[in-house]
N, CA, C and O atoms as CSV, one atom per row, in Angstrom:
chain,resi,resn,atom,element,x,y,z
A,1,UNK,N,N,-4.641,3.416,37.932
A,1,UNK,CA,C,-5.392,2.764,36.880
A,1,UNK,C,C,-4.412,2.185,35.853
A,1,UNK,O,O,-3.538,2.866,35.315
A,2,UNK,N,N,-4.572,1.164,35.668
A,2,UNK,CA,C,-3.966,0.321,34.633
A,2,UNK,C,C,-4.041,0.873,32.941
A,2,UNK,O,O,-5.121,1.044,32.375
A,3,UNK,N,N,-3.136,1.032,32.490
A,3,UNK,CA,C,-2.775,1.351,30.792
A,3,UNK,C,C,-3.775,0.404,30.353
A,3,UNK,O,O,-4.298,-0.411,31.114
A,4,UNK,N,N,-4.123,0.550,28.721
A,4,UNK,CA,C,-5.092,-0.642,28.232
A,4,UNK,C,C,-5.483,0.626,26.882
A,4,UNK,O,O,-5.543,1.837,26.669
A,5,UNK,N,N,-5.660,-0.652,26.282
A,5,UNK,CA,C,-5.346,0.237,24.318
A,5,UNK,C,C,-6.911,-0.903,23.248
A,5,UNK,O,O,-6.998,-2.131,23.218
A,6,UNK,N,N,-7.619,-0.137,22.731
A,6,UNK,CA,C,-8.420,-1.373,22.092
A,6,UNK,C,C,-7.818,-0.834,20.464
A,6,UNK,O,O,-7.206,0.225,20.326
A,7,UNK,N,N,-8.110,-1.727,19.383
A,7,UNK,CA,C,-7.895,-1.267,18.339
A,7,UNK,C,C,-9.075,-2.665,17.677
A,7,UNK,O,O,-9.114,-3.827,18.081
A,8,UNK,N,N,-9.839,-2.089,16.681
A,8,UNK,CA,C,-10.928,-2.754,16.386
A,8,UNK,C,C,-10.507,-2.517,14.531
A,8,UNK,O,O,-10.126,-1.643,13.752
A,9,UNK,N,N,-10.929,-4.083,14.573
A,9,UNK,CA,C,-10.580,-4.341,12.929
A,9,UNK,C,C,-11.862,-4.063,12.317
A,9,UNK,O,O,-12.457,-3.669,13.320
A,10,UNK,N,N,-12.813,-3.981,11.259
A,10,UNK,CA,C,-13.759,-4.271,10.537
A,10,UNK,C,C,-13.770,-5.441,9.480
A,10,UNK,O,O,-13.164,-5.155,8.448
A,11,UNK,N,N,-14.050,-6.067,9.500
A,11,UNK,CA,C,-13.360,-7.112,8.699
A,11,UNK,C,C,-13.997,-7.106,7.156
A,11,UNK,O,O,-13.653,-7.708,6.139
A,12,UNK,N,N,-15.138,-6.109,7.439
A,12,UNK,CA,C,-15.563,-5.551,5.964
A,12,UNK,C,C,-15.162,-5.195,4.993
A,12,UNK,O,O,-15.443,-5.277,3.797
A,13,UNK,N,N,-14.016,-4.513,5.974
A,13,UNK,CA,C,-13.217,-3.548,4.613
A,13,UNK,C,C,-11.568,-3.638,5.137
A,13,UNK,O,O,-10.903,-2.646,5.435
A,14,UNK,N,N,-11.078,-5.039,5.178
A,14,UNK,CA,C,-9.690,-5.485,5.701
A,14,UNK,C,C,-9.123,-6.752,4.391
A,14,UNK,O,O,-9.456,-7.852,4.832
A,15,UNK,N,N,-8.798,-6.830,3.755
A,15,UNK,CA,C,-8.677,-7.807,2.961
A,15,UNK,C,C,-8.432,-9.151,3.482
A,15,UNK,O,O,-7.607,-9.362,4.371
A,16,UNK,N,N,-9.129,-10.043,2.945
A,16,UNK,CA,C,-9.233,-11.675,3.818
A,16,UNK,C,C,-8.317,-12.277,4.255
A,16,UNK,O,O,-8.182,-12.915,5.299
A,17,UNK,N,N,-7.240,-11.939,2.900
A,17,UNK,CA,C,-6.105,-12.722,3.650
A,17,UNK,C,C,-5.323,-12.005,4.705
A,17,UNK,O,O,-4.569,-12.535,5.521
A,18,UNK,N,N,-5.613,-10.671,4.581
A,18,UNK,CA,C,-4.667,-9.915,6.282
A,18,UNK,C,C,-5.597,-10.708,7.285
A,18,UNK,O,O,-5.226,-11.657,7.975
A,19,UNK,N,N,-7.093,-10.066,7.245
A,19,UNK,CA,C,-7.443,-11.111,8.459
A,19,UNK,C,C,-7.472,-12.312,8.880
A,19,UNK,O,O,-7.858,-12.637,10.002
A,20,UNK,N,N,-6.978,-13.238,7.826
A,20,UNK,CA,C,-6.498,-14.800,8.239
A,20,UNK,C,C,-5.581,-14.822,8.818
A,20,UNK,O,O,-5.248,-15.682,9.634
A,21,UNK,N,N,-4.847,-13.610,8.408
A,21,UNK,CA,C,-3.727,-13.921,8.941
A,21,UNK,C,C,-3.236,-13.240,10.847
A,21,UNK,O,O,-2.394,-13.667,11.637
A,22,UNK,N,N,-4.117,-12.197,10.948
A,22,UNK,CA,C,-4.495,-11.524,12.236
A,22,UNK,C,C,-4.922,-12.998,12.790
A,22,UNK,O,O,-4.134,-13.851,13.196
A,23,UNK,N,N,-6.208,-13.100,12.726
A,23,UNK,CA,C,-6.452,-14.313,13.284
A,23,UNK,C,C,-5.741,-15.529,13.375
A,23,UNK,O,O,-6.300,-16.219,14.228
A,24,UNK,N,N,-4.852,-16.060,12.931
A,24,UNK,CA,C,-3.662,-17.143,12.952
A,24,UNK,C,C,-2.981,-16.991,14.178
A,24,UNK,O,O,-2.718,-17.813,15.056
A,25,UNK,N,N,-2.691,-15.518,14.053
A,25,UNK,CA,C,-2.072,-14.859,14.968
A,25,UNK,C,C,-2.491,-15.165,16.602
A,25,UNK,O,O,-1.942,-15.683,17.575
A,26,UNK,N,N,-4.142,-14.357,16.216
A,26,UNK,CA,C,-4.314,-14.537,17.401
A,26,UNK,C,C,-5.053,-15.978,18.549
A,26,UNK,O,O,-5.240,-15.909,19.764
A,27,UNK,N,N,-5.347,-17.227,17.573
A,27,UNK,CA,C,-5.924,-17.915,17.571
A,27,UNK,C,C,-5.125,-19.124,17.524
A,27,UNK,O,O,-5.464,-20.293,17.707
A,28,UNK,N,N,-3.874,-18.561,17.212
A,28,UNK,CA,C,-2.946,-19.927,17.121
A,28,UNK,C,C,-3.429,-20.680,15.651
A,28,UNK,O,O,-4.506,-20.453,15.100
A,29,UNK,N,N,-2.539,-21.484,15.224
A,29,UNK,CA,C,-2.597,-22.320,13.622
A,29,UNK,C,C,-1.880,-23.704,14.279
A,29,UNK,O,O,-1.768,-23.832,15.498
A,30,UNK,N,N,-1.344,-24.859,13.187
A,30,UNK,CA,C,-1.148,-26.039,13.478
A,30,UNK,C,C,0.695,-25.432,13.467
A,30,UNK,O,O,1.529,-26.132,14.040
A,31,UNK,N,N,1.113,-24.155,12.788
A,31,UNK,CA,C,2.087,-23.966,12.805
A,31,UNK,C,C,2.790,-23.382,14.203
A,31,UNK,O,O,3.946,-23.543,14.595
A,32,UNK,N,N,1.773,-22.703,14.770
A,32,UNK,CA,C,1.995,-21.242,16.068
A,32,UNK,C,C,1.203,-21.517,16.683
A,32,UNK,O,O,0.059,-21.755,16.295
A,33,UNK,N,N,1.840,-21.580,18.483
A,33,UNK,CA,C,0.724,-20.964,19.377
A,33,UNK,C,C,0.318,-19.772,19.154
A,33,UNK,O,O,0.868,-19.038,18.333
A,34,UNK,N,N,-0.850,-19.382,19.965
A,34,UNK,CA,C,-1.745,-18.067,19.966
A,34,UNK,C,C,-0.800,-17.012,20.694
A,34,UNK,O,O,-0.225,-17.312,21.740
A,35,UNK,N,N,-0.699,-16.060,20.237
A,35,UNK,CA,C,0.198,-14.723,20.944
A,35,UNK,C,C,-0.808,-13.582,20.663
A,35,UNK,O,O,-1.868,-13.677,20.044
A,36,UNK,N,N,-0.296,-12.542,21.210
A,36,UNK,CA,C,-0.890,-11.124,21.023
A,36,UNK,C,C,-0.080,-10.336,20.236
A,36,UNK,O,O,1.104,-10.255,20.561
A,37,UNK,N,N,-0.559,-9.609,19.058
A,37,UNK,CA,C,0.218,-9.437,18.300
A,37,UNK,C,C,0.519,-7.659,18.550
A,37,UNK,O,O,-0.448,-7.097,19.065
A,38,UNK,N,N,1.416,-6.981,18.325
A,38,UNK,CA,C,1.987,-5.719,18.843
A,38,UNK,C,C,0.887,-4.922,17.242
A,38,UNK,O,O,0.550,-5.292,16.118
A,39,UNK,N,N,0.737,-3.864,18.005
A,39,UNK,CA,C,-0.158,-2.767,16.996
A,39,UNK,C,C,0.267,-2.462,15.668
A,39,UNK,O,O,-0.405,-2.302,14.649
A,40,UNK,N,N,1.915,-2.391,15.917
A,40,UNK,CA,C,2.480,-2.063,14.321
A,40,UNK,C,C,2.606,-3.133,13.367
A,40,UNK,O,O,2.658,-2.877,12.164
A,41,UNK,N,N,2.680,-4.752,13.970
A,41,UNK,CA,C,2.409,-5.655,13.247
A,41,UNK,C,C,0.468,-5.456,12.251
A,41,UNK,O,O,0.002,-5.256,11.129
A,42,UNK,N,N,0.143,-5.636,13.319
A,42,UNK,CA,C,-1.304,-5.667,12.883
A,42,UNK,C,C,-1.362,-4.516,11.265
A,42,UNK,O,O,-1.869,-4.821,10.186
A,43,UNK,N,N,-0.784,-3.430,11.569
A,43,UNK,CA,C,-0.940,-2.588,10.743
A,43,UNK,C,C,-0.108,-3.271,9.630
A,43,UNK,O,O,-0.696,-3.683,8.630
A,44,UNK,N,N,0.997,-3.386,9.735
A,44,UNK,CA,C,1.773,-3.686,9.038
A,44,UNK,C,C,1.090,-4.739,7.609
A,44,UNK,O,O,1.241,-4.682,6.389
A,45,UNK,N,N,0.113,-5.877,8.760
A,45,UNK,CA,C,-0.711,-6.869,7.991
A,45,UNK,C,C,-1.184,-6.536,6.605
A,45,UNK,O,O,-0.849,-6.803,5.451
A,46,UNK,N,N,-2.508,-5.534,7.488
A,46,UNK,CA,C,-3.064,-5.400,7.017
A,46,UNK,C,C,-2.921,-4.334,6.025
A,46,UNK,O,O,-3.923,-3.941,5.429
A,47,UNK,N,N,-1.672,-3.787,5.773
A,47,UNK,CA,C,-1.636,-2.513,4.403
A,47,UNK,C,C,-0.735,-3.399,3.978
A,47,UNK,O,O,0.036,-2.948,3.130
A,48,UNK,N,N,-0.495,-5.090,4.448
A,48,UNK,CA,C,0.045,-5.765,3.366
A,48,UNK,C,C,1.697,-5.385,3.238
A,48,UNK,O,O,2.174,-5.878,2.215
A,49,UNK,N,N,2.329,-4.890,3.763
A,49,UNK,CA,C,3.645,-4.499,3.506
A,49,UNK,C,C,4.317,-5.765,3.443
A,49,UNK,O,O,3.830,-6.819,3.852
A,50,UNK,N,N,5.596,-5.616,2.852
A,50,UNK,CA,C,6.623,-6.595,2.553
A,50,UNK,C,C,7.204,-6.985,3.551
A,50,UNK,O,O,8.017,-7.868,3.277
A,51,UNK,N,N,7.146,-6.667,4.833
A,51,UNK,CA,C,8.423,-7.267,5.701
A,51,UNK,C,C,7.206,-6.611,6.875
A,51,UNK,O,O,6.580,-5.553,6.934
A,52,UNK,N,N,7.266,-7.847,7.726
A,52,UNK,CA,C,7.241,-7.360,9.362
A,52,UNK,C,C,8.285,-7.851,10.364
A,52,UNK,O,O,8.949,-8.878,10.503
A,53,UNK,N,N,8.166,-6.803,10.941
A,53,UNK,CA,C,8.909,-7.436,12.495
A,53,UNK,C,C,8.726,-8.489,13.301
A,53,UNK,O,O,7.855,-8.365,14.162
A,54,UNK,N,N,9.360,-9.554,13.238
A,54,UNK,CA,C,9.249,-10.653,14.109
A,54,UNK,C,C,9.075,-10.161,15.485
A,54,UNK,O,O,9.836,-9.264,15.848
A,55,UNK,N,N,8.143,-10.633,16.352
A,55,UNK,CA,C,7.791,-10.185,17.494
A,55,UNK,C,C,8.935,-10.905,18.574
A,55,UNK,O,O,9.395,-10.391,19.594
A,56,UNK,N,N,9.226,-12.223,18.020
A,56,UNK,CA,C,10.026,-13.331,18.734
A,56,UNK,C,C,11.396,-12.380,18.724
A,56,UNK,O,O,11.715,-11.876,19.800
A,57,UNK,N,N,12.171,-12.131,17.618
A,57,UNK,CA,C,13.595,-11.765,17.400
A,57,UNK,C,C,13.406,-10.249,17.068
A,57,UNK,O,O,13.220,-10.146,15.855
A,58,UNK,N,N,13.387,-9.146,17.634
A,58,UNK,CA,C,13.383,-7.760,17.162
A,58,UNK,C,C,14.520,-7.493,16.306
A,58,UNK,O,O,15.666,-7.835,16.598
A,59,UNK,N,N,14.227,-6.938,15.348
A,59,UNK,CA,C,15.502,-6.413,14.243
A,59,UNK,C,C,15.709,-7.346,12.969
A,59,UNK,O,O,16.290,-7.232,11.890
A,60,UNK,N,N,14.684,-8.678,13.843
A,60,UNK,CA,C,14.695,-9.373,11.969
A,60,UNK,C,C,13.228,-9.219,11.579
A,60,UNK,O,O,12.297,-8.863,12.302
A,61,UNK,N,N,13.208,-9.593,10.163
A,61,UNK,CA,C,11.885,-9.265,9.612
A,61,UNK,C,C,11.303,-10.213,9.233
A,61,UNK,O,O,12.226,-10.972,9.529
A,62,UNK,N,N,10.520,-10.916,8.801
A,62,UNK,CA,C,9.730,-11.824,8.416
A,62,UNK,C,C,8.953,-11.607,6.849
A,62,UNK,O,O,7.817,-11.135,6.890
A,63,UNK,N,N,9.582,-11.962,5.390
A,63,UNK,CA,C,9.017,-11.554,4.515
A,63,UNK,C,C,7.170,-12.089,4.388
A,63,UNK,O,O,6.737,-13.161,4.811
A,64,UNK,N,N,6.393,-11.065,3.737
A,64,UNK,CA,C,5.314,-11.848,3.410
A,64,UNK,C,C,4.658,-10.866,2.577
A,64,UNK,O,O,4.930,-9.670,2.472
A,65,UNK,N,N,3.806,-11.501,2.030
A,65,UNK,CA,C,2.588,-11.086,1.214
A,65,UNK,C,C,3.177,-10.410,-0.107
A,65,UNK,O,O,3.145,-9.261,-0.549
A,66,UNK,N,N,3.635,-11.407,-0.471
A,66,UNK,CA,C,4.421,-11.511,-2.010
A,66,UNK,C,C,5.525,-10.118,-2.241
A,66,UNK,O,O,5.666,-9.284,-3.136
A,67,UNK,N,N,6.179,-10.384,-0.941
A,67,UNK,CA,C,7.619,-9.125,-0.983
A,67,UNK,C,C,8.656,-9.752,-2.119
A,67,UNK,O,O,9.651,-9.110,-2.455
A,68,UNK,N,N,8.421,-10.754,-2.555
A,68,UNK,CA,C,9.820,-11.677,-3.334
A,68,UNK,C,C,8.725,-12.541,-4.282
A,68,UNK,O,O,7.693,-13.212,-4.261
A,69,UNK,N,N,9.820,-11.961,-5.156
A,69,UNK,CA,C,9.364,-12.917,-6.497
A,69,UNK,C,C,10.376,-13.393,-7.374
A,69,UNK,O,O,11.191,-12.513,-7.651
A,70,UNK,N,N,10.628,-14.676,-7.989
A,70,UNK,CA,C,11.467,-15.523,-8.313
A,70,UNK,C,C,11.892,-14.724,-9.905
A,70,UNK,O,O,11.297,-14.326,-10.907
A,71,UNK,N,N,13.404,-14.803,-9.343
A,71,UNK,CA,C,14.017,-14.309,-10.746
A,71,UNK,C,C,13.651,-15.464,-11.500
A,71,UNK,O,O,13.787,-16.655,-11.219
A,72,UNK,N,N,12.877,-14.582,-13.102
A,72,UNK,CA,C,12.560,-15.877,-14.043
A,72,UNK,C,C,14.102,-16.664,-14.677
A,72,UNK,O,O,14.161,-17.781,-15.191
A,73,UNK,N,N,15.143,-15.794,-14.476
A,73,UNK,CA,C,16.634,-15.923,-15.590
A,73,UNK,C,C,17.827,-16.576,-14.188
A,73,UNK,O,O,18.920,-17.129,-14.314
A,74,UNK,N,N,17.364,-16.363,-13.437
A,74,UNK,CA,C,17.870,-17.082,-11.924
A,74,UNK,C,C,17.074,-17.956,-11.435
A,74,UNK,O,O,16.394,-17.298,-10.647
A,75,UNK,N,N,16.699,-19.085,-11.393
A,75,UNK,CA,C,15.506,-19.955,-10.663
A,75,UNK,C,C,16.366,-20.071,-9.099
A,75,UNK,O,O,17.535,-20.428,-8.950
A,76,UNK,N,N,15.505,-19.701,-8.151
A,76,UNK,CA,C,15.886,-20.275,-6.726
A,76,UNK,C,C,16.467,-19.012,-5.997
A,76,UNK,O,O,16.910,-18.989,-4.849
A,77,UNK,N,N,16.382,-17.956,-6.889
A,77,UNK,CA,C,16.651,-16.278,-6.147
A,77,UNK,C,C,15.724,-15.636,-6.446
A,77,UNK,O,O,14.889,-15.749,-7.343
A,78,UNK,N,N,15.925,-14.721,-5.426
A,78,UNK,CA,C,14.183,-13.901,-5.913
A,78,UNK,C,C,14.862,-12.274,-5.739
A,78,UNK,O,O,16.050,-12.012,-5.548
A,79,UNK,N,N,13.624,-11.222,-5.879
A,79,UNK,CA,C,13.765,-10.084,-6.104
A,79,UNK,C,C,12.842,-9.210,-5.145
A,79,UNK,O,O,11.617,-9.276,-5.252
A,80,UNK,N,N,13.316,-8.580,-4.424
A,80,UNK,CA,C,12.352,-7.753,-3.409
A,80,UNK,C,C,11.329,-6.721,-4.470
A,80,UNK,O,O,11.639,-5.769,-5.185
A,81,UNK,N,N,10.316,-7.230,-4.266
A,81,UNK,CA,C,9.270,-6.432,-5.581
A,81,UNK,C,C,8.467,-5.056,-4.325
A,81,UNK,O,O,8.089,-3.977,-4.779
A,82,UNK,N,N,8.360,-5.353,-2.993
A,82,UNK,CA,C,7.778,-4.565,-2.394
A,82,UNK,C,C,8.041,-2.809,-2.302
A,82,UNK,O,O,9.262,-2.664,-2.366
A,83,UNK,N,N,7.486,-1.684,-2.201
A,83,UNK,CA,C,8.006,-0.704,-2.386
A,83,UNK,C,C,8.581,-0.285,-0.858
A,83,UNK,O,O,7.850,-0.896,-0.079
A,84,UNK,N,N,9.568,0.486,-0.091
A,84,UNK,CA,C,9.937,0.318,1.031
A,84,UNK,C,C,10.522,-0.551,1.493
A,84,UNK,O,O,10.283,-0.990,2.618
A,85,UNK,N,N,11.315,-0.940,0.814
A,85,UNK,CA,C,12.887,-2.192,0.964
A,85,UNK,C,C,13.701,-1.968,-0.075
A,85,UNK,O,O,13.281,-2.282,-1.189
A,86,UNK,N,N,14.862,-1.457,0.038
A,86,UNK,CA,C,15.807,-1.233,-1.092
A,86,UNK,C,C,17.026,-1.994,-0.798
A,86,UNK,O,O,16.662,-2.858,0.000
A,87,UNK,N,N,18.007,-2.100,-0.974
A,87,UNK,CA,C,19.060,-2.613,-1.544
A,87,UNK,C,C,20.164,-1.148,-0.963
A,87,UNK,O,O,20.293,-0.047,-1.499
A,88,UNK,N,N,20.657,-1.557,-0.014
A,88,UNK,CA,C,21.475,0.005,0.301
A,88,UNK,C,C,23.028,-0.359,-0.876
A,88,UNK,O,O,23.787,-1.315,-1.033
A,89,UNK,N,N,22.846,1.277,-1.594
A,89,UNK,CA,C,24.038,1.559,-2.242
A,89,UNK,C,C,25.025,1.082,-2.011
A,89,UNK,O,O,25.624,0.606,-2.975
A,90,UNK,N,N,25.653,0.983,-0.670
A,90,UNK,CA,C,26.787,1.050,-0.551
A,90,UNK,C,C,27.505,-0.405,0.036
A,90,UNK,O,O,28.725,-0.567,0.068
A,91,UNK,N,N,26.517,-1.411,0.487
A,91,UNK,CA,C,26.621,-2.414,0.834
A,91,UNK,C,C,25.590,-3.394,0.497
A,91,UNK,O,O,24.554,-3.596,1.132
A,92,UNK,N,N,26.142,-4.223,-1.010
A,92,UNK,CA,C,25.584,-4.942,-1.420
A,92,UNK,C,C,25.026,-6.072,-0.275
A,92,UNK,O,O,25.621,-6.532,0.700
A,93,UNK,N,N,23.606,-6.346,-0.791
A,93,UNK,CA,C,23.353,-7.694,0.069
A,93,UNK,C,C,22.272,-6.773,1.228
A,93,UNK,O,O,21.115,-7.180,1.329
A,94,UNK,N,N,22.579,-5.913,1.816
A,94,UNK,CA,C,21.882,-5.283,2.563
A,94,UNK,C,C,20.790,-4.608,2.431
A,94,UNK,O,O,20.748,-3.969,1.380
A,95,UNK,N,N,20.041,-4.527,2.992
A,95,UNK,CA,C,18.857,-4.050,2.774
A,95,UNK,C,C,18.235,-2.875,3.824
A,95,UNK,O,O,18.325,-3.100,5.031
A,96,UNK,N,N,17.690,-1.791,3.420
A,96,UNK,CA,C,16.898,-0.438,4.208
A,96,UNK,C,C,15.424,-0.737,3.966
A,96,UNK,O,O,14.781,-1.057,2.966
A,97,UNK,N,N,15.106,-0.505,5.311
A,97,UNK,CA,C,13.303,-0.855,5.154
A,97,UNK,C,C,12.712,0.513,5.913
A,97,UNK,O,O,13.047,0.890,7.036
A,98,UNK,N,N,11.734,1.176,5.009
A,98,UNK,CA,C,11.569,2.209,5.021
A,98,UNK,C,C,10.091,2.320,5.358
A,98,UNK,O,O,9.537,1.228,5.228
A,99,UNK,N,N,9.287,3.282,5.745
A,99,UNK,CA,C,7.747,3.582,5.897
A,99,UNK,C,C,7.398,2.431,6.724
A,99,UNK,O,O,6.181,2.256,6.666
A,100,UNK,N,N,7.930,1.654,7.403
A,100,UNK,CA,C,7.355,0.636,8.648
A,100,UNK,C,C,6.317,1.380,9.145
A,100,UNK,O,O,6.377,2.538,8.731
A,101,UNK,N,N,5.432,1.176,9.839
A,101,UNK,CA,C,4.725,1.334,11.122
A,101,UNK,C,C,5.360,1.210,12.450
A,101,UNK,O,O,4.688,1.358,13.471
């Protein structure tokens, strides 16, 4: 017997813009063909976190849902505002992403 996994959204109680954005996903946009999106993305969406995993390139992330916000005293740099992305101590520039799915 073949593996096979359902996971069911409610869209009642999912905030609109995660599910626009599930659906983009899965429906394709003028930007993306339609793909199937991996379970920890989906989650990821929808609790809104700062960074997902690119499904295309594993190990890079894809910022969204207002992870960066524009230094007002720097115009054109921004500031990781999300909680679960830090700035590792010891190597500026780098970044630890923490509580993923």
């Amino acid at each position: 017997m073949a593996k096979s996994a359902t996971m069911t959204i409610d869209s009642t109680k999912v905030d609109p813009a995660a599910l626009w954005e599930i659906e983009n996903i899965l429906y394709g946009s003028p930007e993306a063909p339609p793909r199937m999106p991996l379970p920890r993305e989906i989650i990821s969406i929808i609790k809104q976190e700062g960074l997902v995993e690119d499904p295309n390139d594993p190990g890079t992330f894809i910022i969204m849902y207002g992870a960066l916000e524009e230094d007002p005293e720097d115009p054109g740099t921004f500031d990781i505002v999300k909680m679960g992305v830090d700035e590792d101590d010891t190597e500026a520039g780098t970044y630890t992403i923490g509580n993923q799915a």
